[in-house]
VEXDOFI-492504 format. One record per residue (C-alpha): residue number from 1; x, y, z; residue in three letters. Coordinates in nm, 4 decimals, always signed. Layout:
BEGIN
- fimi / X / Y / Z / doke
- NUM / X / Y / Z / ala
...
//
This chain:
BEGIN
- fimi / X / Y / Z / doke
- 1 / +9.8216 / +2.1449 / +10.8106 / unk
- 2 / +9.9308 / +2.2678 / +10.5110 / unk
- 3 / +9.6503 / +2.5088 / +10.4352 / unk
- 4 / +9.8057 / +2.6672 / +10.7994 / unk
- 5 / +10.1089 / +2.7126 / +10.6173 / unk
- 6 / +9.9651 / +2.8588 / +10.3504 / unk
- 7 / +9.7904 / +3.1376 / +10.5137 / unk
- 8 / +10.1541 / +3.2183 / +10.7390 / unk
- 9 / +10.3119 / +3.2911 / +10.4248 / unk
- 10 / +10.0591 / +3.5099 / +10.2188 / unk
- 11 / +10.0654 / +3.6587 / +10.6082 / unk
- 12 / +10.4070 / +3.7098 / +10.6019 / unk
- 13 / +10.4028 / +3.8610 / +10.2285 / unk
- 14 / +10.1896 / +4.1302 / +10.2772 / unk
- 15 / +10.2096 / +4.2428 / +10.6144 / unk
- 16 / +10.5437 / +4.5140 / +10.4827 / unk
- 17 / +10.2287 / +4.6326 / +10.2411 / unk
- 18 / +9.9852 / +4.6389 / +10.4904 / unk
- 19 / +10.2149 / +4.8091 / +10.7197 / unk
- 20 / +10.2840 / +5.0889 / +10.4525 / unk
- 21 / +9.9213 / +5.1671 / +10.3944 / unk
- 22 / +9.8043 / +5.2357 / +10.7655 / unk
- 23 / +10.1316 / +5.4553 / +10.7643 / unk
- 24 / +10.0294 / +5.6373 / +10.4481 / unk
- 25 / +9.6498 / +5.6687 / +10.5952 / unk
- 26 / +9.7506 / +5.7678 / +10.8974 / unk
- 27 / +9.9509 / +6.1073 / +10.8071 / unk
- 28 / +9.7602 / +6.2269 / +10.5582 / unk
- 29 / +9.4734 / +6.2454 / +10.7681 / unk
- 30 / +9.7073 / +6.4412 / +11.0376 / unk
- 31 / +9.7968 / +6.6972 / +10.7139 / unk
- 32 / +9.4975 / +6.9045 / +10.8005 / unk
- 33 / +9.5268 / +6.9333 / +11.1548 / unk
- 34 / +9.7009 / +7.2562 / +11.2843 / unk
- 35 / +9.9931 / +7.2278 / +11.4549 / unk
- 36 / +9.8806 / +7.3461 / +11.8601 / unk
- 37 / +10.0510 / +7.6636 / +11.9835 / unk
- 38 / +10.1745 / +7.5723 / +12.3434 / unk
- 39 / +10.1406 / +7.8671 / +12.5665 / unk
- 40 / +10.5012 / +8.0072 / +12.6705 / unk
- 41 / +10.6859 / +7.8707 / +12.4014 / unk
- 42 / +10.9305 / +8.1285 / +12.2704 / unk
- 43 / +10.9558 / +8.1238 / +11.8771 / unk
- 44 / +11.2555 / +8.3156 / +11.6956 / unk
- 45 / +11.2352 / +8.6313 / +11.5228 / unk
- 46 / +11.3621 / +8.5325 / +11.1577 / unk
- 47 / +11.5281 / +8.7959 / +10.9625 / unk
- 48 / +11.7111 / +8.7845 / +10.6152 / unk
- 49 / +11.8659 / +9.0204 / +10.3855 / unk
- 50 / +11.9927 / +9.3934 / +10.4394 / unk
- 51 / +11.8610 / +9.5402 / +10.6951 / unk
- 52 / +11.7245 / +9.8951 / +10.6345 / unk
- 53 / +11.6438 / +10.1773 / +10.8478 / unk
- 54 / +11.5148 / +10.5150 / +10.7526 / unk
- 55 / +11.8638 / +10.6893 / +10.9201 / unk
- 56 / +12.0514 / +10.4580 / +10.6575 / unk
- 57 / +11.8165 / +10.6736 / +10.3481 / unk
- 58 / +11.8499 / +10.9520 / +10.4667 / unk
- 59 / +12.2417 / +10.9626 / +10.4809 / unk
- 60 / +12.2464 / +10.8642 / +10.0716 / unk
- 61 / +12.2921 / +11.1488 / +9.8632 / unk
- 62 / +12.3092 / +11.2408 / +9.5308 / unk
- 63 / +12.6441 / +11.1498 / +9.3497 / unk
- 64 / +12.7994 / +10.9468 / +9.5706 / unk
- 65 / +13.0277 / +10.6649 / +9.4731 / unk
- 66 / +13.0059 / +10.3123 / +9.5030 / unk
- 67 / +13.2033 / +10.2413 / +9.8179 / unk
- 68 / +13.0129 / +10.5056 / +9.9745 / unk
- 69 / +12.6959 / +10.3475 / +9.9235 / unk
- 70 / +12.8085 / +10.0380 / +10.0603 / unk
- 71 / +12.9957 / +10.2372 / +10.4085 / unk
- 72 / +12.6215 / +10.3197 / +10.4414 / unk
- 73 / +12.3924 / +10.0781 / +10.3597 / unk
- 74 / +12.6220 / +9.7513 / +10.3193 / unk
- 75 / +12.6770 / +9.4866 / +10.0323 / unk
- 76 / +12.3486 / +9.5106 / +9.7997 / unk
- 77 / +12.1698 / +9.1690 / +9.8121 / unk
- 78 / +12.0869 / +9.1419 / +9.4872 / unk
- 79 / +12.3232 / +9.2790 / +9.1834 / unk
- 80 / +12.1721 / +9.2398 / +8.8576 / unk
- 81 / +12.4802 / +9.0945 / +8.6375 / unk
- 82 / +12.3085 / +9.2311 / +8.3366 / unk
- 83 / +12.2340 / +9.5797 / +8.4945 / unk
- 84 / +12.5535 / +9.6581 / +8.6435 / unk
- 85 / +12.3976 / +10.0439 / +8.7707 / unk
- 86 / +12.1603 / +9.8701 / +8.9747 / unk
- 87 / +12.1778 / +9.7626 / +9.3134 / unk
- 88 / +11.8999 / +9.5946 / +9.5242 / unk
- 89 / +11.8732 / +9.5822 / +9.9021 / unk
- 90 / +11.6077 / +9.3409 / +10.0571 / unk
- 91 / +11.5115 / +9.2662 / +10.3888 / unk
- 92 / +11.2644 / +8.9704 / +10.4776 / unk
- 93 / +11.1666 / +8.9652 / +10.9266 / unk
- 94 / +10.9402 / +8.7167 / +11.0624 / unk
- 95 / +10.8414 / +8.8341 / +11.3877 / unk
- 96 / +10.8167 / +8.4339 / +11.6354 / unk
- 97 / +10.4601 / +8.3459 / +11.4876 / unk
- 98 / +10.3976 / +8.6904 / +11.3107 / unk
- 99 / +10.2989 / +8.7904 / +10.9834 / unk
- 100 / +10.6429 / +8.8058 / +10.7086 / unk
- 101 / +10.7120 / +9.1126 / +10.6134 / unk
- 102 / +10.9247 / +9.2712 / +10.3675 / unk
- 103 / +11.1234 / +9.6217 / +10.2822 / unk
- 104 / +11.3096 / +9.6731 / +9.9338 / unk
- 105 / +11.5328 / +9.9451 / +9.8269 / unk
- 106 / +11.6340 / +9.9764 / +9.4913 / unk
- 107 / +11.9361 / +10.2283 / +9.4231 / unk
- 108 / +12.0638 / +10.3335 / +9.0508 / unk
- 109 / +12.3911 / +10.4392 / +8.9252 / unk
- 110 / +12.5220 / +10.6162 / +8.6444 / unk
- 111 / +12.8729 / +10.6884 / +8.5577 / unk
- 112 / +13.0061 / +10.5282 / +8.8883 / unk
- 113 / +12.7518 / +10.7972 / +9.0638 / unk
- 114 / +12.4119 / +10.7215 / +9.2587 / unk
- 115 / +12.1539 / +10.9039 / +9.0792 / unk
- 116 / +11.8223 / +10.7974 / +9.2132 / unk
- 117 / +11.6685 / +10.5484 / +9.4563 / unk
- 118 / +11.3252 / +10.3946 / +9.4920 / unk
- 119 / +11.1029 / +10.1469 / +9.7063 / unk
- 120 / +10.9596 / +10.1261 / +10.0330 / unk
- 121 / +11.1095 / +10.3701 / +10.1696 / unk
- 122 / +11.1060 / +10.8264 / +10.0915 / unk
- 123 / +11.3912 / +11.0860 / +10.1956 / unk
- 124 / +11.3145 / +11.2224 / +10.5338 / unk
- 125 / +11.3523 / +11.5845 / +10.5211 / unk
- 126 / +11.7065 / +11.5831 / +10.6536 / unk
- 127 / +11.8433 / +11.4100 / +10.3694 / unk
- 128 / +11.9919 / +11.5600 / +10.0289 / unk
- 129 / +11.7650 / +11.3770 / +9.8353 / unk
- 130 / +11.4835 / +11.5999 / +10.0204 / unk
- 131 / +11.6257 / +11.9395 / +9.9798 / unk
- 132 / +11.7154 / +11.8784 / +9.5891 / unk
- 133 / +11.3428 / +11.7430 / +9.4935 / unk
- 134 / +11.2486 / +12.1151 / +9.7035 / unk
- 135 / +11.4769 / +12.3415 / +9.5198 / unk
- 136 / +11.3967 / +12.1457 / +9.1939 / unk
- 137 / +11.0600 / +12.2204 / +9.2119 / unk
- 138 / +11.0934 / +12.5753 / +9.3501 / unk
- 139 / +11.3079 / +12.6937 / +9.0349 / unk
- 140 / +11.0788 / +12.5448 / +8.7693 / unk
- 141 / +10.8103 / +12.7680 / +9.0146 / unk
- 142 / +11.0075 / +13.0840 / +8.9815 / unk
- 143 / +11.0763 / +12.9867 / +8.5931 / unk
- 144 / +10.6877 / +13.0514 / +8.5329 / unk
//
């Protein structure tokens, strides 16, 4: 009888550890797996940052301020407290599912003034940015 009790109480002292172990087993076998993608299940578009559009560059122009920077392409994301002339604008999107992508735009300053911007995206031909790097170019031509 007492070899009965015996057993109950080893029993009863590791079933918590026994208990833990299948748990442990049992997910990280399941780490592998991929999760299944249920047919008409609607995932979220995730988007973070600034988001920038090619109208937005091609309104900045040479020498504008600060605050006019900002009416046009909003708060920078990122301001470099060590490089106060710098400004960076990021935008992360996640289409539901997709591929993440990402779009930076890095503007400089100097004295108060935008003086150059550079990243994923180019002046369209609209912009001031276009017409300067044109007439640039065309007086060093007729300098020759």
């Amino acid at each position: 009888m007492q070899s009965i009790s015996i057993k109950k109480s080893l029993l009863k002292s590791y079933a918590p550890l026994a208990a833990v172990m299948i748990l442990a087993l049992a997910t990280s076998a399941c780490s592998g797996l991929r999760v299944p993608q249920f047919p008409g299940v609607y995932k979220i578009a995730i988007a973070q940052g600034n988001i920038i559009t090619q109208e937005m560059i091609d309104q900045l122009e040479p020498g504008m301020t600060r605050r006019q920077v900002i009416f046009v392409m909003g708060t920078p994301l990122v301001r470099d407290p060590y490089k106060q002339d710098r400004w960076d604008y990021v935008f992360n999107y996640q289409p539901g599912g997709g591929v993440r992508g990402q779009e930076r735009v890095t503007l400089m300053f100097e004295n108060e003034l935008l003086s150059s911007l550079s990243g994923d995206f180019t002046p369209g031909p609209e912009s001031a940015w276009f017409d300067s790097a044109n007439s640039a170019s065309t007086d060093a031509d007729s300098n020759s």
